[in-house]
N, C-alpha and C positions, 0 to 999 in steps of 0.2 A: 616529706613528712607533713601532720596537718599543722596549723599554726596553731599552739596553744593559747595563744592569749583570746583565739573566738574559739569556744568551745563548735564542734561541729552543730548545724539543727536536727532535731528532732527527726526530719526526712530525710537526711542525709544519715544519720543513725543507723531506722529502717535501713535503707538500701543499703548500706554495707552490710549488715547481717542478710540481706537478702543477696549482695553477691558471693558470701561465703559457701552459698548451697552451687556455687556457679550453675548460672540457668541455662547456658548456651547448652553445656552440656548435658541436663536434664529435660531439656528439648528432644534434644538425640534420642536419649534413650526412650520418652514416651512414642516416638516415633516410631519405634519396634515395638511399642505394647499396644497398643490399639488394632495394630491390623491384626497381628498375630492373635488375639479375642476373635478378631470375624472370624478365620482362617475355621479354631474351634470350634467357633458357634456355629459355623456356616449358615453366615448370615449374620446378623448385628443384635449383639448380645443388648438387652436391658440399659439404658441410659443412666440408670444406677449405678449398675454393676462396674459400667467403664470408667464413669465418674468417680465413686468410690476406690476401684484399681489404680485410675491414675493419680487422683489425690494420694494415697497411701503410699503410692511409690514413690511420689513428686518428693514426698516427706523423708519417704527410709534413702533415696538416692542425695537431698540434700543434705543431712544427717549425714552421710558417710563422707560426702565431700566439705563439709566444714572441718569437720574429722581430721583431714587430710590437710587443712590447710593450716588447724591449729599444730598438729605435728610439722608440717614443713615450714613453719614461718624461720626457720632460723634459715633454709637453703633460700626463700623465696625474696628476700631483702638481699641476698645478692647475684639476683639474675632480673636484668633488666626489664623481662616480661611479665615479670611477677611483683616487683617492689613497691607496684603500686598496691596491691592487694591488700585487705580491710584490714588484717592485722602488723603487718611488716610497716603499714603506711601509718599507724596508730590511730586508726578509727575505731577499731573494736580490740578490747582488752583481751589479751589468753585466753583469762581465765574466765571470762563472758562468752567469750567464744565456744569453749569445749560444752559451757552449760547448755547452750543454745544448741549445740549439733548433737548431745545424749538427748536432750529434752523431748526432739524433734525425733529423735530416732525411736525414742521407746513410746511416742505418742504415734508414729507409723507401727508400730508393731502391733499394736491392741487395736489400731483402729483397723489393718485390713483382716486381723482374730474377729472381729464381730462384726463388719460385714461386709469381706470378703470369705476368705476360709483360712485356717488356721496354716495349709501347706502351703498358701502363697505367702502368709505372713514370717512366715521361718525361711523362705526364700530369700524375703526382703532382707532378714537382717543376718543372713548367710554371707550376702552378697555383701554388705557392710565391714561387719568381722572381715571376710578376708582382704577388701581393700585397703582396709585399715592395717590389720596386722600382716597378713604375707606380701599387700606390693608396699604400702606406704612405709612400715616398721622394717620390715626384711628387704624385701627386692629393689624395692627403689634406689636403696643407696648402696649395693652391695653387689649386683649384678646386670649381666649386659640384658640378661632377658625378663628384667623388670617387667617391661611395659607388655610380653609375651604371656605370662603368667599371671599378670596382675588383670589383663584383659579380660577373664574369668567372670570378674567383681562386674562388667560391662556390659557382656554379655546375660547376666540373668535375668533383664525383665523381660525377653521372649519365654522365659520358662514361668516367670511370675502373670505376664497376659494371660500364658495358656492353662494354667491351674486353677488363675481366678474364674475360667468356663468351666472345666471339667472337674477341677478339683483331682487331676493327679496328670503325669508324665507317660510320653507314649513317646515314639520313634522323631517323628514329626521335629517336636519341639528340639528335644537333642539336637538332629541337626541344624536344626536354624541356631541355636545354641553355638555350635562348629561355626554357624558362619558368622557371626558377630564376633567371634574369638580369633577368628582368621584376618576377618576385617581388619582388627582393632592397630595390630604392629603397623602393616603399611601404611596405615590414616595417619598413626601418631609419628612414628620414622620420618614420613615427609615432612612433618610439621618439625621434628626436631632438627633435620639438616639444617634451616634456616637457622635454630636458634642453640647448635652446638657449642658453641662458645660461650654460654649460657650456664649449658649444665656442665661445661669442663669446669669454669670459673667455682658452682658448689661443690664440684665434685661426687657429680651424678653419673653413674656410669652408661648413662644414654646411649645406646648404640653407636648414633653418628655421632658421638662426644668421642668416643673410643676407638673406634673402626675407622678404614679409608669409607671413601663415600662406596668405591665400586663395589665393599663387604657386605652396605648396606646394602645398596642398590637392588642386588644380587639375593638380599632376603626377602626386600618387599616383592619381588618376580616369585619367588617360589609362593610367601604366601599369598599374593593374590593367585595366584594358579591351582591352591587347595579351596582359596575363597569362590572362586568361582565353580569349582567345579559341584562342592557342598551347594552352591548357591542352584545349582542344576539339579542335582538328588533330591534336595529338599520339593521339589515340584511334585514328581512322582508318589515319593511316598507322603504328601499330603493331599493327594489328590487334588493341585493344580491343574489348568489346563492350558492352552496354549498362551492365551495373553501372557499368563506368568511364563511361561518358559522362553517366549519367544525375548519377552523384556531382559530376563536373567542373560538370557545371550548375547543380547547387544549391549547391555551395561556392564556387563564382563568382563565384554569383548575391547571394549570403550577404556575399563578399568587396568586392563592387562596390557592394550596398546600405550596407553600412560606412564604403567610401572617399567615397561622395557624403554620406552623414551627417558626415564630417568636412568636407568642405566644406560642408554647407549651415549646419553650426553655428560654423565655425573653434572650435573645442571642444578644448581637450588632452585632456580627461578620453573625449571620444569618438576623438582619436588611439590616446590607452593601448588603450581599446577595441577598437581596429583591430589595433596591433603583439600583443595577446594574440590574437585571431583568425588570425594571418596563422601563427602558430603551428601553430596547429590546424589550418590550411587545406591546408598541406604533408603533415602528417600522415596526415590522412585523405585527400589527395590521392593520396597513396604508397600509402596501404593498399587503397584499393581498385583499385592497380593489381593488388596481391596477391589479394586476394580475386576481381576479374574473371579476371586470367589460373590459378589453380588451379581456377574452379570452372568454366571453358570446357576446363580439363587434363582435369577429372575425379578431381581428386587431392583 
């Protein structure tokens, strides 16, 4: 807890309202919105337009995640990896907090309405609403497939990249859609094995909180084997060409030799293994959407 008798500074202030939007994880997701723009535009959209999209989403994704954390501050003060966090730790008040995360949400919403387009803006805050109410309100604390459902909320700025070019939804996008939502359980699963004693302690029903390891194991195998295979389709009916597809294969293939190493071991240390890969896996997944569609541009 902070010391009350020095009130925090001013910069110190700032920064906790700025880790309530958690950044790590709004890295992520702008990761997925940029390429998925080229992919549309074939070829690199307006320096505007990606600026404005990722600003606007920087804003509706941090907004959802303060969201989340003024709702779970009562679970996140007793799990070790969380306690530090701006409000459990008493840097940022409640009810400052909840301000700050509407304030920032309804100032995303109007800002990518004029100028972006009004169906990426209803995206943005689609994706909010249900974080907030079906995983963080409902699923998070109520069932094993929270993080399955609520991965939804994670997966939409592939759909919000590709509106703000086209202004509407085609095959394409869906499934890259599929594959952020497939992603999402094995990424977070590994990371929870490590820290299931965590979420038994609030009584989270986290998979690995609840499940043997080999239950979970055995889930992140299937869905990286739906994630990969989406992550293959997605080529064709985007009209990728090899770079993309050859990359989807070996980081797949990379991802899936992984998933089964954590089942064949039940191993945390080869879980951590995984959730750091599953990092990377995005990354490079995203980038050589880039790299395939500008060097099929010409650009």
């Amino acid at each position: 807890m902070l010391d009350v008798a020095r009130p925090p500074s001013l910069t110190t202030r700032i920064g906790g309202y700025v880790a309530l939007t958690k950044p790590r994880i709004i890295e992520l997701l702008l990761i997925t919105t940029v390429p998925t723009m080229i992919v549309a535009e074939r070829g690199v959209p307006s320096l505007w337009l990606i600026f404005a999209t990722v600003f606007g989403g920087t804003l509706a994704a941090g907004g959802a995640n303060a969201i989340n954390m003024y709702v779970d501050r009562d679970i996140d003060q007793l799990m070790e990896r969380t306690k530090s966090r701006p409000i459990p730790s008493g840097l940022i008040a409640p009810r400052n907090a909840l301000i700050f995360a509407v304030t920032i949400e309804v100032i995303a919403f109007f800002f990518l309405w004029a100028f972006v387009n009004l169906l990426s803006a209803a995206l943005a805050v689609t994706a909010c609403l249900f974080y907030v109410f079906i995983y963080t309100l409902w699923l998070k604390r109520t069932s094993t497939r929270n993080i399955v459902i609520g991965g939804a909320a994670g997966a939409m700025p592939v759909l919000i990249g590709w509106t703000a070019v086209l202004n509407r939804l085609d095959w394409a996008p869906i499934i890259l859609f599929g594959v952020m939502f497939y992603w999402t359980p094995p990424h977070f699963w590994a990371l929870a094995i490590r820290y299931k004693d965590d979420y038994a302690a609030a009584d989270v029903p986290m998979l690995p909180s609840v499940a043997s390891m080999r239950t979970t194991a055995v889930r992140i195998v299937w869905y990286t084997v739906a994630l990969v295979a989406l992550s293959l389709l997605f080529g064709p009916v985007a009209n990728l060409g090899a770079i993309y597809f050859v990359s989807a294969l070996v980081l797949g293939a990379a991802f899936l030799y992984l998933a089964v190493e954590v089942l064949r071991t039940e191993d945390s240390v080869k879980a951590m293994r995984l959730f750091g890969y599953s990092i990377t896996y995005v990354t490079l997944l995203f980038g050589s959407m880039v790299v395939d569609e500008l060097v099929r541009s010409g650009l």
